[in-house]
MARMIKOL-193604 format. One record per residue (C-alpha): residue number from 1; chain; x, y, z. Coordinates in steps of 0.001 Angstrom, whole numbers. Layout:
N
   seq   mol         X         Y         Z
   NUM     A         X         Y         Z
...
This chain:
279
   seq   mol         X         Y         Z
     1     A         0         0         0
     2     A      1363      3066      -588
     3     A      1708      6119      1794
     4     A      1762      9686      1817
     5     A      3952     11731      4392
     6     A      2979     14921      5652
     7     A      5547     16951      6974
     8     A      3795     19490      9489
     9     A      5621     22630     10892
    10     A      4238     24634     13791
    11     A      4635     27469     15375
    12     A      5081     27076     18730
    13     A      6312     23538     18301
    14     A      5301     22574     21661
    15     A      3826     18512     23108
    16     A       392     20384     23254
    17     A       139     21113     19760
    18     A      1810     18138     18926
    19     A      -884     16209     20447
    20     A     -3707     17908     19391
    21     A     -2608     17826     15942
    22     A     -2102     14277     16195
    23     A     -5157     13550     18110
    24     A     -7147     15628     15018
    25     A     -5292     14012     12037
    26     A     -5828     10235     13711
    27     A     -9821     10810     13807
    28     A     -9116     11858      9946
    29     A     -7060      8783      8431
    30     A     -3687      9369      9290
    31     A     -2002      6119     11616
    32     A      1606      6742     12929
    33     A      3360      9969     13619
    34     A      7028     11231     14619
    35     A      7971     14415     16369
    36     A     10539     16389     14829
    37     A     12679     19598     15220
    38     A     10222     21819     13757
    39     A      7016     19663     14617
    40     A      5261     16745     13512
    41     A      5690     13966     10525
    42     A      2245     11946     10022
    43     A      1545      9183      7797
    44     A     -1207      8167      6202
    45     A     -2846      5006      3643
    46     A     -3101      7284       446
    47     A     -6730      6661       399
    48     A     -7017      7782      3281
    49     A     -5261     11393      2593
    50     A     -7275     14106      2492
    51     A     -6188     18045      1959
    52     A     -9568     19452      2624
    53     A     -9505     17297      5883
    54     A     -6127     18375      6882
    55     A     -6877     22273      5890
    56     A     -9357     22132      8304
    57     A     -8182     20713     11137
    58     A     -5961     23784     10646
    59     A     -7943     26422      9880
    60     A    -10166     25329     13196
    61     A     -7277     24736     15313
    62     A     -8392     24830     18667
    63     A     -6049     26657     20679
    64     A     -3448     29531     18988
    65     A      -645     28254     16616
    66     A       887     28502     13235
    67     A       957     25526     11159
    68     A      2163     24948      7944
    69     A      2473     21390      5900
    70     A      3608     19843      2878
    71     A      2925     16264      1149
    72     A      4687     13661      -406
    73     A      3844     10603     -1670
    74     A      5886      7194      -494
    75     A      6508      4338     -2374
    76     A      6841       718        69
    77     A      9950       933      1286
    78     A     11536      -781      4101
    79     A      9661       502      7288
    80     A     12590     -1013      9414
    81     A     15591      1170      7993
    82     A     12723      4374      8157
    83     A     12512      3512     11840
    84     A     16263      3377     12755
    85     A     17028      6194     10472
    86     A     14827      7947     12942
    87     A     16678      6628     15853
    88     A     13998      3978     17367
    89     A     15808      2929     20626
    90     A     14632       145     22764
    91     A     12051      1159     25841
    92     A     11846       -64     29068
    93     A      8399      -583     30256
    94     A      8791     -1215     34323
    95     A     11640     -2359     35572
    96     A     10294     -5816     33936
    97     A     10001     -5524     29944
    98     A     12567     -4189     27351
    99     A     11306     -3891     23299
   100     A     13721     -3742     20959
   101     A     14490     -4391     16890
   102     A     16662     -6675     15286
   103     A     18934     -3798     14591
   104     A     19499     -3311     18395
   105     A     21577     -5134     20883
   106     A     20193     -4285     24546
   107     A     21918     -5260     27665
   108     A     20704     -6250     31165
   109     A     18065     -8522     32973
   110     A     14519     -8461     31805
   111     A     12005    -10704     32027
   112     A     10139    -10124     29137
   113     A     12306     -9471     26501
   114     A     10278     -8212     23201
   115     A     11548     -7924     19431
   116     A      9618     -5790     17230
   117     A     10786     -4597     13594
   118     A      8129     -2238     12993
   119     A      6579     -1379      9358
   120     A      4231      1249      9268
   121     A      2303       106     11803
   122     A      1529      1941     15407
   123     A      2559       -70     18275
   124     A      6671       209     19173
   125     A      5992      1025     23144
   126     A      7460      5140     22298
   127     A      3792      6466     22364
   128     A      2638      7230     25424
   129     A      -886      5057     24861
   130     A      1123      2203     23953
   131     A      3497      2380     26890
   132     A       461      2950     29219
   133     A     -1462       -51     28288
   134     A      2144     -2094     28196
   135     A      2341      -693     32065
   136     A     -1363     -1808     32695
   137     A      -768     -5463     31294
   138     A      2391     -5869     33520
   139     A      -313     -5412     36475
   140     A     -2729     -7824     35351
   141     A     -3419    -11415     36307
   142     A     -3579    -13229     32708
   143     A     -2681    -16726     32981
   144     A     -5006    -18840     31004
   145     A     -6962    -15623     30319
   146     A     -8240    -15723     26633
   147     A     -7015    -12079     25256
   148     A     -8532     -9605     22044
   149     A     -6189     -6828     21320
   150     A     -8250     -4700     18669
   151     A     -6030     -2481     16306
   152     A     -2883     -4752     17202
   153     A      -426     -2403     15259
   154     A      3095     -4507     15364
   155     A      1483     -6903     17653
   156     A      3396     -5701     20738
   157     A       293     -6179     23294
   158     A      -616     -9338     22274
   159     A      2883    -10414     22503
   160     A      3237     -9179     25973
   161     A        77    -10707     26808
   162     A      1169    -13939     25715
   163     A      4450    -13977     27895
   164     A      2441    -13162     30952
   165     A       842    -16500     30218
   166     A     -2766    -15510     28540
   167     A     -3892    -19022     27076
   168     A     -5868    -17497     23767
   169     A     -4829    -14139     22091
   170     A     -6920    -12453     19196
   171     A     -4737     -9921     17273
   172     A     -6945     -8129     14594
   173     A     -5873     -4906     12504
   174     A     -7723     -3541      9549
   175     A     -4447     -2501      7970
   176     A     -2477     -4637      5942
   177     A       513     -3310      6637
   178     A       269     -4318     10396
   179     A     -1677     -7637      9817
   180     A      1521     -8916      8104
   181     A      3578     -6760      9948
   182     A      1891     -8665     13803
   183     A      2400    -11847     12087
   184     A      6453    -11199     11390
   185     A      6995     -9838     14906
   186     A      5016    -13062     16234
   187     A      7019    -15383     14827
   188     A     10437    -13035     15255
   189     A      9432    -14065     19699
   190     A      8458    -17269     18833
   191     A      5165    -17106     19589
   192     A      2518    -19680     18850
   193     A      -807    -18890     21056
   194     A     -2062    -15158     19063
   195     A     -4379    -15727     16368
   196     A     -4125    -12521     13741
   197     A     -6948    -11441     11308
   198     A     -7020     -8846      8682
   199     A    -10161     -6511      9641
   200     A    -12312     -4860     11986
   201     A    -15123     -5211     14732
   202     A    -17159     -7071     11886
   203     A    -14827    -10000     13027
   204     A    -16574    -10482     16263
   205     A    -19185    -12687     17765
   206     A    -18076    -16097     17301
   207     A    -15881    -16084     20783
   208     A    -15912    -14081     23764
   209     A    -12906    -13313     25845
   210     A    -12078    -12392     30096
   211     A     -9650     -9088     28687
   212     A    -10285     -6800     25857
   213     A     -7128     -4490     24702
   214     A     -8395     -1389     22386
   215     A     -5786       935     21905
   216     A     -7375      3115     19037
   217     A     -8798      6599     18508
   218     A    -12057      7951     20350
   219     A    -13975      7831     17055
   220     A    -13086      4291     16584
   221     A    -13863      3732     20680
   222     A    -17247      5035     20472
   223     A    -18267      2986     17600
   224     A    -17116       -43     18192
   225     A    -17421      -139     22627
   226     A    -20616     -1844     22061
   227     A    -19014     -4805     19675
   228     A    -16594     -4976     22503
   229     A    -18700     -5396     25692
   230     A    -20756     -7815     23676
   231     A    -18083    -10220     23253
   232     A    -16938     -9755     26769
   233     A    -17173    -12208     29620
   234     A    -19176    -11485     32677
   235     A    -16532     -9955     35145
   236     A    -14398     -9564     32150
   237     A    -12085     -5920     31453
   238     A    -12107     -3595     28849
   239     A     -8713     -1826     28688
   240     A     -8779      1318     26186
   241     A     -6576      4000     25296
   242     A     -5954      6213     22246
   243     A     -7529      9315     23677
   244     A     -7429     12005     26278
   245     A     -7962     12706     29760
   246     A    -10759     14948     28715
   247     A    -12583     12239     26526
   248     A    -13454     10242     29538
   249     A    -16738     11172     30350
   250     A    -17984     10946     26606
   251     A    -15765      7257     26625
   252     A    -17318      5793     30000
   253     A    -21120      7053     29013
   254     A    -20756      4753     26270
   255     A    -19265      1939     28545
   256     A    -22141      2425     30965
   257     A    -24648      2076     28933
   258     A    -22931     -1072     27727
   259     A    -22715     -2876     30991
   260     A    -19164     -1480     31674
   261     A    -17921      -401     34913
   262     A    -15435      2076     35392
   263     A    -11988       778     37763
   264     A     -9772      3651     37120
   265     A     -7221      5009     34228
   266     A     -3929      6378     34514
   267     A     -2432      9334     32211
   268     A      1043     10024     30607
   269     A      1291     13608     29168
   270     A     -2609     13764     29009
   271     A     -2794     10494     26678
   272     A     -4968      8326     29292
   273     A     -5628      4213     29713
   274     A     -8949      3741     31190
   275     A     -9612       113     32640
   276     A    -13561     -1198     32969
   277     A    -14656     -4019     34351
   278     A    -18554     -5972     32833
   279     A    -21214     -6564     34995
């Protein structure tokens, strides 16, 4: 599939704008992004890309800020030489798990030790929402738990789910790039209990599961919450992220009314994970 790169300079290049720029291009089609020196690289499935869209997320910016952007178009490439081009060093999530590419050669003790060359696909551990939910999973009791991670990206959740000794894991993505790109990384940990599909919530309703990972944008959240409690177990959790601290109330009215009980969330640079539990 190819890509298109757009190449956004603001004015003040501050984490705020970054993240409401991001935030506003991820409810419009774009799926990874990259700070820079002079603010933000997004990228985006070409037919996805849309100028008008992106003209007015800036033209209705919410809060005071120059922006200015150009496009280009981007053949496949190699995602993996993109990503240590632009310096992707391993994370350490806890004092417990360390991800890290094939082009990387990490030292110490860690228990769960996971390899991900990335393509273009959202899920290395860097963003905050990924990290949080990483964090949350490291807290969790999953053995034998049967696991869904919706929007799987590189596969990174399900992975860690696995480790932690989850019995069943459901990986879906309605990308291609990060259906095949879940499947390499599975195999690159030696994995052999996550099941990957190509696709959406459509995919659900022939097995239910005890946890529920949804890392993807409010838009997507308030959609698809309902698909999501109805393939959840009684006493089961819904873990979601992909959104701010703000967007809680309008995410948990939509759990509520879906038999979802709110536990508690925790936030990284406003980016929150918000944990419910089905009654």
């Amino acid at each position: 599939m190819k890509y298109i790169q757009a190449v956004f300079e603001c004015d003040p290049n501050t984490e705020v704008v970054r993240d409401i720029l991001a935030d506003a291009l991820a409810k419009n089609g774009f799926e990874s992004f990259l700070s820079s020196d002079n603010g933000l690289d997004a990228f985006a499935p070409f037919p996805s890309y849309s100028k008008e869209s992106v003209d007015r997320i800036i033209n209705d910016f919410i809060i005071p800020a120059n922006i200015q952007y150009t496009v280009r178009e981007l053949e496949d490439r190699n995602w993996n030489e993109e990503w240590e081009k632009n310096y992707f060093e391993p994370i350490v999530i806890g004092n417990s798990c360390i991800i890290y590419s094939s082009f990387h050669h990490p030292q110490g003790e860690y228990r769960y030790r996971i390899l991900i060359d990335p393509k273009m696909a959202f899920g290395t551990g860097h963003h905050q929402t990924t990290s949080l939910v990483l964090e949350q999973l490291l807290t969790m009791e999953l053995l034998d738990k049967s696991v869904l991670d919706m929007g799987c990206g590189t596969g990174v959740l399900a992975i860690l789910a696995s480790m932690r000794g989850a019995r069943r894991v459901t990986a879906i993505d309605i990308d291609d790039w990060a259906y095949e790109n879940a499947l390499e990384n599975i195999r690159l940990n030696g994995i052999h209990s996550i099941n990957v599909y190509q696709g959406g919530a459509e995919l659900l309703g022939a097995e239910t599961y005890e946890v529920i990972l949804a890392n993807i944008n409010k838009n997507i959240l308030l959609q698809d919450i309902p698909v999501y409690s109805s393939v959840l177990n009684k006493d089961g959790l819904l873990i979601t992220s992909g959104f701010y601290e703000e967007d809680i109330p309008e995410i948990l009215k939509i759990c509520e009314t879906n038999n979802l009980t709110f536990i508690g969330f925790s936030e990284k640079d406003h980016w929150v994970c918000m944990c419910c539990r089905k009654i």
